[in-house]
C-alpha positions in Angstrom: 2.8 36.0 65.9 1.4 35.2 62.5 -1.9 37.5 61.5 -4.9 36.2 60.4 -7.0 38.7 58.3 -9.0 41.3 59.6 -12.9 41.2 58.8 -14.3 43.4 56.1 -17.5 43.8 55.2 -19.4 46.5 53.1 -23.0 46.7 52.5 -24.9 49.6 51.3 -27.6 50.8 53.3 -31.2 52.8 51.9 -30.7 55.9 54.1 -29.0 59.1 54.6 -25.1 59.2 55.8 -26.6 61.3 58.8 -29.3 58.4 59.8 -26.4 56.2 59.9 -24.0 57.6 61.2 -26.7 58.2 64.3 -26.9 54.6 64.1 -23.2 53.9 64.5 -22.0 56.7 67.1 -24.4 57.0 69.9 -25.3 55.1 72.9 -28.9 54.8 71.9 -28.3 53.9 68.3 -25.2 51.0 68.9 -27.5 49.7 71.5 -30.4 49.0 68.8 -28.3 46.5 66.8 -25.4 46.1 68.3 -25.0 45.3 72.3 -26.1 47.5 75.3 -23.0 50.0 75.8 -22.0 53.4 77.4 -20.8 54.8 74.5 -19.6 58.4 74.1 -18.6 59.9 70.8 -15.1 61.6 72.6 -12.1 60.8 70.9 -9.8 59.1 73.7 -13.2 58.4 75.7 -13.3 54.5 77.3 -16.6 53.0 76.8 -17.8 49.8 77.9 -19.5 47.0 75.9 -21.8 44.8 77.9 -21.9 41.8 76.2 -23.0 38.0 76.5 -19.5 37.5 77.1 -18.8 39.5 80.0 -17.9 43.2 79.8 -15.8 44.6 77.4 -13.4 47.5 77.9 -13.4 49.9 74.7 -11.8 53.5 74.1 -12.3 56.0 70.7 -9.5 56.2 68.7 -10.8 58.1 66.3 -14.0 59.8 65.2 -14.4 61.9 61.9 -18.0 62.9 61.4 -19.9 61.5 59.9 -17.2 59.2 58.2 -15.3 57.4 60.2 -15.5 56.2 63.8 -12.7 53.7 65.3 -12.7 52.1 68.8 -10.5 49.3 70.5 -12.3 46.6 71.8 -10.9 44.4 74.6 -7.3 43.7 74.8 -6.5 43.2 71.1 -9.3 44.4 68.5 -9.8 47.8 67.0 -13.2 48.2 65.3 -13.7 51.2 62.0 -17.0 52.0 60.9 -16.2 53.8 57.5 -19.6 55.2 56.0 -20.0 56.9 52.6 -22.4 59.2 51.2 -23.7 57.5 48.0 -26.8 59.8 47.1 -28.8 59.7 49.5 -28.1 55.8 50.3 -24.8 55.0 52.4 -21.9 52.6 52.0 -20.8 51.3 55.0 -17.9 49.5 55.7 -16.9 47.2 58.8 -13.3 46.7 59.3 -13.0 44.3 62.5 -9.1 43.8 62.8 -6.2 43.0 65.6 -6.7 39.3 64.9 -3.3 36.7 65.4 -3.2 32.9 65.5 -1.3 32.8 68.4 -3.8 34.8 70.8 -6.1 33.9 73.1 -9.0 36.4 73.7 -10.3 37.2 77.6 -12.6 34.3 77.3 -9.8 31.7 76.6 -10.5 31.5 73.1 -8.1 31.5 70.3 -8.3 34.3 68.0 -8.6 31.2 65.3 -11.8 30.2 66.4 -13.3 33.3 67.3 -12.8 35.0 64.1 -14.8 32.5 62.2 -17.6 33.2 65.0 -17.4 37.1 64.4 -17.6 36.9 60.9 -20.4 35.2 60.3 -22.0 37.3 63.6 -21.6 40.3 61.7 -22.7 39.1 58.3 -25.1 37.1 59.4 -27.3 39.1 62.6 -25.6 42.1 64.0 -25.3 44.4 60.2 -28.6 42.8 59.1 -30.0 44.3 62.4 -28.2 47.4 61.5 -29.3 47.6 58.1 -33.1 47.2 59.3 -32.6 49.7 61.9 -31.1 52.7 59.3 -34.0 51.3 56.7 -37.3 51.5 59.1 
């Protein structure tokens, strides 16, 4: 299995850690910019994700307050939200990992190709929406 490497991306957000983290860790909040979801903050607590792609089984791994929050998604990513209080504004950092050349995700997909799709979905549309959602 040869990894490919795991998405990061960091942006810093105009608003309070707390706004975000609201933002990041609730049902109501992922739901505004992310995808509609049952999340509950519980660490070991399976979640769903309903997305475009069919559902997608999720569990916490690991929730630190309001710093950190890491959840598997499907069968082979885990997903860290790292936020930072900066001030008053908030760094937050995407880490999108559990990526390999030789996998093929639920949909039939290989990880290859998917990847590439992420990415640009979270650079382009889904932290944008996020970043308008902390900053309104």
């Amino acid at each position: 299995m040869t990894a490919i490497p795991d998405i990061v991306q960091t942006l810093v957000f105009k608003a309070p850690i707390q706004k975000v983290w609201e933002a990041v860790s609730t049902q109501e909040g992922i739901a505004a910019w992310f995808m509609p979801n049952n999340f509950q903050a519980v660490e070991g607590q399976a979640f769903t994700i309903f997305s475009p792609y069919g559902d997608s089984p999720c569990v916490v791994k690991e929730l630190d307050p309001p710093n950190r929050l890491v959840f598997s998604w499907g069968k082979d990513w885990v997903v860290t939200f790292a936020l930072k209080d900066l001030d008053g504004q908030t760094e937050f950092t995407l880490v999108h990992s559990g990526w390999s050349e030789d996998t093929v995700t639920e949909v039939g997909e290989t990880h290859t190709v998917v990847r590439d799709r992420m990415n640009q979905g979270w650079g382009s549309s889904v932290l944008p929406k996020l970043q308008a959602y902390v900053e309104q």
